[in-house]
MARGUNU-823963 format. One record per residue (C-alpha): residue number from 1; z, x, y; residue in three letters. Coordinates in steps of 0.001 Angstrom, whole numbers, plus 500000, padded with zeros to 6 digits. Layout:
<sites>
 num     zz     xx     yy residu
 NUM      Z      X      Y    ALA
...
</sites>
This chain:
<sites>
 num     zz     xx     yy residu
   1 860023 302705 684395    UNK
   2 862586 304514 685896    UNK
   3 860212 303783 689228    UNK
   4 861617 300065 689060    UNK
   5 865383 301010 688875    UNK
   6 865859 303708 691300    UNK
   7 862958 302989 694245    UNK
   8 863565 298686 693733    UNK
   9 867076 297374 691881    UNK
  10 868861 299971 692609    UNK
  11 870135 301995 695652    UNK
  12 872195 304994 695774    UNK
  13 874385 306758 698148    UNK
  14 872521 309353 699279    UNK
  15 868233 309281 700384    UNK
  16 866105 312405 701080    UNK
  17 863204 311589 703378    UNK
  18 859614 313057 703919    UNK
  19 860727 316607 705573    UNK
  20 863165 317144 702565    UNK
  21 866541 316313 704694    UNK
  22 868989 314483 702777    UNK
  23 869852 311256 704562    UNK
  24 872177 308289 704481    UNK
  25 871500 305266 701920    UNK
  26 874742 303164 700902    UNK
  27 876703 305752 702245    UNK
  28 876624 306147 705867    UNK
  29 877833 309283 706404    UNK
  30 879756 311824 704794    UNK
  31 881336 315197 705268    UNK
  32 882756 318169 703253    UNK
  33 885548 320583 702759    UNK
  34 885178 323860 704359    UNK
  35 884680 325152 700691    UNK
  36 882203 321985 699385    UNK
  37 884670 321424 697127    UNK
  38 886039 318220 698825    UNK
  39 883076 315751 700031    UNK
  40 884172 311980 701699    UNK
  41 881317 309080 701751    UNK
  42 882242 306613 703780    UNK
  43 880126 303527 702700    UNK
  44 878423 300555 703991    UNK
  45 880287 297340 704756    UNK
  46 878649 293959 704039    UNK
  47 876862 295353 701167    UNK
  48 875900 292620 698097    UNK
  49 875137 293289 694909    UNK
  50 872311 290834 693366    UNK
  51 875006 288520 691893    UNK
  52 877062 288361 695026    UNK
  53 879937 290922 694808    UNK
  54 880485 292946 697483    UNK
  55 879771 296558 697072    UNK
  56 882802 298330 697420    UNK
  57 884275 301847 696394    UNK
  58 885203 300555 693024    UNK
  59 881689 300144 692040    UNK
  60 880956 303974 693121    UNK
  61 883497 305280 690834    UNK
  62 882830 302921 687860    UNK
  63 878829 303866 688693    UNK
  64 879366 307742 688755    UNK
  65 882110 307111 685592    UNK
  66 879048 305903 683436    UNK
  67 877457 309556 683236    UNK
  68 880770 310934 682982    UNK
  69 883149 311652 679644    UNK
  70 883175 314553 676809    UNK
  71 881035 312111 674510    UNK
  72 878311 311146 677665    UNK
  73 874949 311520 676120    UNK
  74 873629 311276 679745    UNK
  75 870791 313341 680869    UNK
  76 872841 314275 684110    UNK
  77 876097 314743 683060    UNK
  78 876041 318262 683971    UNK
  79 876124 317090 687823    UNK
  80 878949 314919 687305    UNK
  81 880551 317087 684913    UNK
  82 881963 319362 687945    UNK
  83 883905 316152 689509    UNK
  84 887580 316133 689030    UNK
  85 889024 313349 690880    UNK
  86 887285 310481 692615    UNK
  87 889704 308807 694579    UNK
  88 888959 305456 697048    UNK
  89 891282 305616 699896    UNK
  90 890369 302168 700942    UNK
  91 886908 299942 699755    UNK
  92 884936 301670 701746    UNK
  93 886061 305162 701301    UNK
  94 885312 307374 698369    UNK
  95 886799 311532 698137    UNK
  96 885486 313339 695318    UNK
  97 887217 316096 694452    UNK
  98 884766 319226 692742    UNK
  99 885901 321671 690247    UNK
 100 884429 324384 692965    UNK
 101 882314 324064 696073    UNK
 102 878911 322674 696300    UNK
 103 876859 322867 699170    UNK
 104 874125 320580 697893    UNK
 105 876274 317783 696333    UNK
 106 874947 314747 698588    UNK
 107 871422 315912 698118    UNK
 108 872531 315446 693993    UNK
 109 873643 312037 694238    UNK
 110 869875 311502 694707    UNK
 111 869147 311920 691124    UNK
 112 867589 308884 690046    UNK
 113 870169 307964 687492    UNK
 114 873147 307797 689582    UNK
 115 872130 304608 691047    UNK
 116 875459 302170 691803    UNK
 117 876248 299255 689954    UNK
 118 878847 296676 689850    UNK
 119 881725 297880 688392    UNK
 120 882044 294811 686436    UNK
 121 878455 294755 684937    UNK
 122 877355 298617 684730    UNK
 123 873796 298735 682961    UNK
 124 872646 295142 683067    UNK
 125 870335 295452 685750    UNK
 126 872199 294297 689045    UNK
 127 871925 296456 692054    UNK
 128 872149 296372 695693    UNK
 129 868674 297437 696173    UNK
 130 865694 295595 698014    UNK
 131 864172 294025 694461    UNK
 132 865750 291902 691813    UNK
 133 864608 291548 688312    UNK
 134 862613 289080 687603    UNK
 135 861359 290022 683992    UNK
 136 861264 293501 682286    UNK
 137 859424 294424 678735    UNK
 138 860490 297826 678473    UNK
 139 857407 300552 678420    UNK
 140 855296 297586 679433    UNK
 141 855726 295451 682956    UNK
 142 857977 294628 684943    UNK
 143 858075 291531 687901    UNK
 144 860376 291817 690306    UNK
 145 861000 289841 693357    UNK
 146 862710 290385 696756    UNK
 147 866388 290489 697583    UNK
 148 867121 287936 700659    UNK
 149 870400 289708 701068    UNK
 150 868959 293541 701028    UNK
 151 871059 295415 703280    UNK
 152 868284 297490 705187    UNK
 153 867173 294059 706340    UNK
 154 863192 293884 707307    UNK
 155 863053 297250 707877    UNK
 156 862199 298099 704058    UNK
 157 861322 296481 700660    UNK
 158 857970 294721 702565    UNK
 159 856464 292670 699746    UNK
 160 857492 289322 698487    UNK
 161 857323 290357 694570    UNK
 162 856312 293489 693290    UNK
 163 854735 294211 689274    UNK
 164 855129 297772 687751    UNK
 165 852630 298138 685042    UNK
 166 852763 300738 682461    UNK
 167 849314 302262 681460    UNK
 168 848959 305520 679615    UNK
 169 845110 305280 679883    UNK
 170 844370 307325 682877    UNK
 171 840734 305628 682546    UNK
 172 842050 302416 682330    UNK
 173 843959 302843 685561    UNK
 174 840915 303824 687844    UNK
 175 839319 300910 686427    UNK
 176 842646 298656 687125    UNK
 177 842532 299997 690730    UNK
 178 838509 299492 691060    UNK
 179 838462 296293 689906    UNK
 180 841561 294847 692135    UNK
 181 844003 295135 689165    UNK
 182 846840 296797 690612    UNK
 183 846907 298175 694507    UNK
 184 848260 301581 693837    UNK
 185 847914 304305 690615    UNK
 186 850227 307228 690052    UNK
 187 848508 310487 688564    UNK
 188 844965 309412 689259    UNK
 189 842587 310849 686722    UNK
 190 841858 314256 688172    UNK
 191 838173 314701 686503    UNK
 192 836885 311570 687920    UNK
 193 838524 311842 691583    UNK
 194 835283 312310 693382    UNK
 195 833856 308879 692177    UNK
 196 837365 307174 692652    UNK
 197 837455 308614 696132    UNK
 198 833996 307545 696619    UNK
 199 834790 304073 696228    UNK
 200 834867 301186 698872    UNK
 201 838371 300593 699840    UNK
 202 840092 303439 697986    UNK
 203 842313 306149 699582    UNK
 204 843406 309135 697973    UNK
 205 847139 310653 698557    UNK
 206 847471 313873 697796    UNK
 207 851166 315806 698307    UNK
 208 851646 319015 696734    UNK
 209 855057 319040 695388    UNK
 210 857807 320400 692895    UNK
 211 855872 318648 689525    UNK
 212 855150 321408 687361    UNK
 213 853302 321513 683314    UNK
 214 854489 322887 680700    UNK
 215 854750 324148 676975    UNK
 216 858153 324209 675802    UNK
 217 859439 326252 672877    UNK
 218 863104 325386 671262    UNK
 219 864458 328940 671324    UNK
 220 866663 328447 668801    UNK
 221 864038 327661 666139    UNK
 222 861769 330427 664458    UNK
 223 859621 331934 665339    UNK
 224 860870 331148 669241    UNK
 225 863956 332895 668313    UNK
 226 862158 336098 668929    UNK
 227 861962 337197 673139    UNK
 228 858795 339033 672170    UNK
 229 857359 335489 670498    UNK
 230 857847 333822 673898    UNK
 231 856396 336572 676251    UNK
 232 853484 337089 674178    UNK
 233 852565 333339 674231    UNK
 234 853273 333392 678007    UNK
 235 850782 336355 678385    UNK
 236 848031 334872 676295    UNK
 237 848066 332072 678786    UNK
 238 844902 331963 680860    UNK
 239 846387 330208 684141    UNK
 240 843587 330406 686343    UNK
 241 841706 328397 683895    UNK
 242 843967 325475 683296    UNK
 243 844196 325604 687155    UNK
 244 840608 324983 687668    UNK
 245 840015 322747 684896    UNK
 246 843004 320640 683877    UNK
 247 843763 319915 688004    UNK
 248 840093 320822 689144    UNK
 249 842106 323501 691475    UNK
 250 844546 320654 692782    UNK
 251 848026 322555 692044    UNK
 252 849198 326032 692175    UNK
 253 849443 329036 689121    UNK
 254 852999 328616 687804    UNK
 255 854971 331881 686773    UNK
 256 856860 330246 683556    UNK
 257 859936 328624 685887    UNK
 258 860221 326232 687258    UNK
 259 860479 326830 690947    UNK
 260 857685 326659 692813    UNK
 261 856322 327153 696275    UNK
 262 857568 324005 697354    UNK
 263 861027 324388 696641    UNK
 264 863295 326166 700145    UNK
 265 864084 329215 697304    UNK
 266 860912 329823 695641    UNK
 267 860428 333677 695203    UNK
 268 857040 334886 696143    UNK
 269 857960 338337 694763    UNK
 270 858426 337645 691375    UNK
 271 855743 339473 689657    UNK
 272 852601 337408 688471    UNK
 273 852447 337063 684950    UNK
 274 848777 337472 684290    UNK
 275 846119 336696 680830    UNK
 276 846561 340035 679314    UNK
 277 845493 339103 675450    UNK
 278 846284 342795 674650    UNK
 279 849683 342778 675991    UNK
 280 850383 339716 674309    UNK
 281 849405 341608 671079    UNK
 282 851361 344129 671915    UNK
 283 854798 341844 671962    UNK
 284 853465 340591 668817    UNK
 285 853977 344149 667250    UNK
 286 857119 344292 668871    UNK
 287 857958 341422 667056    UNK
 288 857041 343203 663940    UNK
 289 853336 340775 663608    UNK
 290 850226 341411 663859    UNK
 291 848883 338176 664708    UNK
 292 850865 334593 664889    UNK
 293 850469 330898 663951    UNK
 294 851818 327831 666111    UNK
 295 851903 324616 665849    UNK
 296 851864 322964 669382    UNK
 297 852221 319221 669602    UNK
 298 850661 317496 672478    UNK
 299 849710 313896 673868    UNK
 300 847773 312339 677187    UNK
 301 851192 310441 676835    UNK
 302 853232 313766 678019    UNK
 303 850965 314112 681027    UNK
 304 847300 313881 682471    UNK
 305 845499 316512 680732    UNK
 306 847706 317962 678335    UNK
 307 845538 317780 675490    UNK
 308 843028 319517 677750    UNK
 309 845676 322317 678808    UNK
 310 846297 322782 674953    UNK
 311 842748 323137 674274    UNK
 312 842182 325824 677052    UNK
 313 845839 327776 675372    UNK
 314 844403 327750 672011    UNK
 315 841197 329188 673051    UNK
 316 842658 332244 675594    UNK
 317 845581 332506 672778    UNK
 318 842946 333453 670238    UNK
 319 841844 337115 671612    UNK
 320 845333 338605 671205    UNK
 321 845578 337005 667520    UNK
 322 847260 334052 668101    UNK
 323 846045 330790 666526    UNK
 324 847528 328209 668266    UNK
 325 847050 324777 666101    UNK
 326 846849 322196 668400    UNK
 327 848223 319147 667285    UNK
 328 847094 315285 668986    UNK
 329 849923 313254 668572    UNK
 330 850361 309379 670248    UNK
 331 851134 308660 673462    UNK
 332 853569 306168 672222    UNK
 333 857030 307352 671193    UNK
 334 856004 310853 672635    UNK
 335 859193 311736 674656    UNK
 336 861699 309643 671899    UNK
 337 860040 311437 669363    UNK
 338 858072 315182 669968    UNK
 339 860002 316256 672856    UNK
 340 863195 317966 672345    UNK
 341 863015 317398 668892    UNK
 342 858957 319555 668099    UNK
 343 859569 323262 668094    UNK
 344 856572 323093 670270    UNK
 345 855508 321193 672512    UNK
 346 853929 320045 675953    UNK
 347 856199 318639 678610    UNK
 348 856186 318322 682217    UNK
 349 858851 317684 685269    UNK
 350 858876 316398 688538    UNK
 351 860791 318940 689672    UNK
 352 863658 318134 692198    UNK
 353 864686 318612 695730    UNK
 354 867174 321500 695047    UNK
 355 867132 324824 693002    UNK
 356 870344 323781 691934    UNK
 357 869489 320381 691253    UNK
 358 866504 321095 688663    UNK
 359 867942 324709 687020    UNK
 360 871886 322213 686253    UNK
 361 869712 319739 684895    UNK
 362 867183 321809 682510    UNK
 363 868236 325325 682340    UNK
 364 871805 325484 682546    UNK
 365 873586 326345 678815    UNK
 366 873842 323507 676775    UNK
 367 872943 320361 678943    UNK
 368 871066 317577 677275    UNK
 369 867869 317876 679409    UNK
 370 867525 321960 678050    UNK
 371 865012 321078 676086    UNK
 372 864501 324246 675032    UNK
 373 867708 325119 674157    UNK
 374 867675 328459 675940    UNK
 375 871162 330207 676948    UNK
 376 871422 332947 678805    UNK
 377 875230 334238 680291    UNK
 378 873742 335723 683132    UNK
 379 871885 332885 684191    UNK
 380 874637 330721 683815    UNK
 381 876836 332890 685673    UNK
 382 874429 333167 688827    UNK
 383 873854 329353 689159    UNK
 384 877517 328713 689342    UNK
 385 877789 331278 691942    UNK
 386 874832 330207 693992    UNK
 387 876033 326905 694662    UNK
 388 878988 328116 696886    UNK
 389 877548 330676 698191    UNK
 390 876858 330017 701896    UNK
 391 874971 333294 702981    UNK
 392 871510 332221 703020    UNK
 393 870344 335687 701947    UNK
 394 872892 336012 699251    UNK
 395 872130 332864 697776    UNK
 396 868189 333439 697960    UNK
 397 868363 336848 696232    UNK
 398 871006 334560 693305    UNK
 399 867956 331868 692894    UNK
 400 864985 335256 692526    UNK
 401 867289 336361 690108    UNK
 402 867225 332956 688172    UNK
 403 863717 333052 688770    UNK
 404 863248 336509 687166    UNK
 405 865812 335543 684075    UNK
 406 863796 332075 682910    UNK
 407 860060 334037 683631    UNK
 408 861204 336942 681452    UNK
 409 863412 335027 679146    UNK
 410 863320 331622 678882    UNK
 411 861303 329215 676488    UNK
 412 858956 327424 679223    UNK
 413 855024 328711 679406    UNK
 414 854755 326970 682897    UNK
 415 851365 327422 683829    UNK
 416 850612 325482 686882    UNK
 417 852312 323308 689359    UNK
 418 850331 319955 690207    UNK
 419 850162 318505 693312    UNK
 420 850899 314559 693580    UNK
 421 847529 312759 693085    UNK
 422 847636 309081 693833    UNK
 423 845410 306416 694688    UNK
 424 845903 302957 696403    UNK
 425 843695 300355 698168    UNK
 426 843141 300350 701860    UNK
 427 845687 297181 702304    UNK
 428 848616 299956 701431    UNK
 429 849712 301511 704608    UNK
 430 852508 303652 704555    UNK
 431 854542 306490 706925    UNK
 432 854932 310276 705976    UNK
 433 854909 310569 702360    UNK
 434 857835 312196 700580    UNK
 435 857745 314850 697739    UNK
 436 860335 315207 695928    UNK
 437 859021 313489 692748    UNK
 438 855702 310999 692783    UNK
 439 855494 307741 694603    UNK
 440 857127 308832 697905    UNK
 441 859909 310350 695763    UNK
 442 860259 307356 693705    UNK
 443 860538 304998 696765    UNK
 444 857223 303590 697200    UNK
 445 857995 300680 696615    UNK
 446 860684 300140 699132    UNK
 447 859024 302090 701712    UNK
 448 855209 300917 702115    UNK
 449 853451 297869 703249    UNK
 450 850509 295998 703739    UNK
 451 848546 295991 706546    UNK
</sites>
């Protein structure tokens, strides 16, 4: 429910609103070095955390600390990794110092996870932001209720008490929302949209966005190892299908990375990878087979419709001799146990607001959220280089190049990119939407109202 942490408890120091422009949240402004390399936040004053202490520049430093360290285990310590020095000239003042420049840095202190907390009680659920906890069963429910003290005031975090409920069921949430259950669904059940639309009182939101599907292979087990393996599972992909009926044509065809025509970079020259079953066979005899045998492990759990999307790859995967054997595993435990640890497997991501941001936290060499375990030098190389580059051409002609490198190489058969299908009651009113993950980019719940 990461929903509940970053979009309620917690607030960070940077926001990006609706148009995709990086804003202030408890920082109030901020500037860099000539070369990125040197960025200054000067905070809030009068911030409170939910047990009273003042938010200071302490807690921003203890906050980012947490994901820091050679033994961090956290999924983004490859953004943090780059700081060298954070240094808090006085409480309200923080200078972080960068290992080289980085012209999307405030846009990265975004990420969900970097969400500031006292430095006194990192990780026990007190946070500055409009909600405090109320109770919490992990992968269950959640109750919050509202902060007095919030700092934004009446302009945000609307509703006296707020419950997060998890449901895995995409049928059961339609009939949650039908029957006055809950007021608002995320990933409404594509195949029965029309009647949910249909409804009295219902109202569709539909964003498209940087949320893309998957089928991930860990490139460093057999018979992944093998570039012609990979490209001739990519090409026995039959996109257009999936498309039309995993999303029912809500989404785009993906080109196997994972930026998309939503993202400021995306390249519309890269080359289409089309369903060719006969050049997928003839990767297979590059690969020295004739034919090939996969196991690929999928759940409703990963996303909406990834059983269906597996279904669809086994049966345009059999015509160029691959027998893909699809295997239905629970919904529960899927992502602590199948992903990243399968050799196979379905996954998705919500993308994120930056090509930097999404290829440091999945793609780069080595970071825990490669969950493919693909390296590539080049690639590696480029991304580096693209974040301080400041010619606009240079750097888009660095991300195509990324783009070409994880289509050609890389372990991810992304097929299609999904727009963001919600659903709420009519008592949810709400301004311009943002995209840069689901739910108003994770702050839905801070942001709308009832009417």
């Amino acid at each position: 429910m990461a929903i509940l942490g970053s979009g309620a408890v917690y607030s960070r120091l940077t926001e990006v609103d609706a148009d995709g422009n990086v804003t202030a949240g408890l920082a109030e402004s901020w500037e860099a070095s000539p070369d990125a390399a040197v960025w200054t936040f000067q905070l809030r004053k009068g911030v409170e955390f939910h047990n009273g202490k003042p938010f200071t520049a302490e807690d921003v430093i203890a906050s980012i600390d947490h994901h820091r360290g050679e033994d961090s285990k956290s999924p983004i310590k490859q953004i943090v990794d780059p700081i060298l020095t954070m240094e808090a000239p006085d409480p309200h003042t923080v200078v972080i110092t960068l290992d080289g420049g980085n012209a999307d840095f405030a846009f990265l202190l975004f990420d969900y996870h970097l969400c500031m907390m006292p430095s006194d009680a990192i990780g026990q659920g007190i946070g500055t932001g409009g909600y405090m906890v109320d109770s919490f069963e992990p992968g269950v429910r959640a109750v919050a209720k509202r902060n007095p003290n919030y700092f934004k005031g009446d302009s945000r975090a609307h509703f006296d008490s707020i419950e997060l409920i998890n449901m895995v069921d995409p049928a059961a949430r339609s009939n949650a929302l039908l029957s006055g259950g809950v007021d608002f669904i995320a990933q409404a059940d594509l195949k029965t949209l029309k009647r949910l639309s249909a409804a009295p009182g219902v109202v569709i939101n539909e964003q498209p966005g940087t949320k893309h599907f998957m089928f991930q292979m860990i490139t460093t087990q057999d018979p992944f190892t093998d570039n012609h393996v990979r490209e001739a599972l990519k090409y026995a992909v039959d996109r257009q299908s999936i498309l039309d009926k995993v999303l029912v044509g809500h989404g785009q065809i993906g080109n196997d990375q994972p930026i998309g025509p939503a993202n400021r970079y995306h390249d519309p020259n890269l080359a289409q990878r089309p369903y060719d079953p006969d050049k997928a066979r003839f990767h297979l005899k590059k690969a020295g087979m004739e034919d090939l045998s996969v196991d690929l492990a999928t759940s409703d759990g990963a996303f909406v419709g990834a059983v269906d999307m597996a279904v669809l790859f086994r049966e345009s995967a059999a015509p160029a001799g691959i027998n893909v054997e699809v295997d239905r595993v629970p919904g529960d435990g899927y992502w602590s146990d199948i992903w990243r640890k399968r050799a196979f497997c379905a996954s998705y991501s919500s993308g994120r607001a930056t090509e930097d941001w999404i290829l440091s936290s999945s793609y780069l060499s080595g970071v825990p959220w490669n969950a493919t375990q693909w390296g590539n030098e080049a690639f590696d190389k480029l991304l580096v280089a693209a974040r301080t580059e400041l010619d606009d051409a240079k750097r888009r002609e660095m991300y195509g190049e990324m783009q070409r490198l994880i289509s050609q190489d890389g372990g991810v058969i992304a097929p299609i990119f999904t727009n963001h299908v919600e659903a709420h009651n009519e008592k949810l009113a709400h301004d311009d939407v943002g995209t840069v993950m689901e739910m108003d980019s994770g702050l839905l719940i801070e942001r709308w109202w009832f009417s």
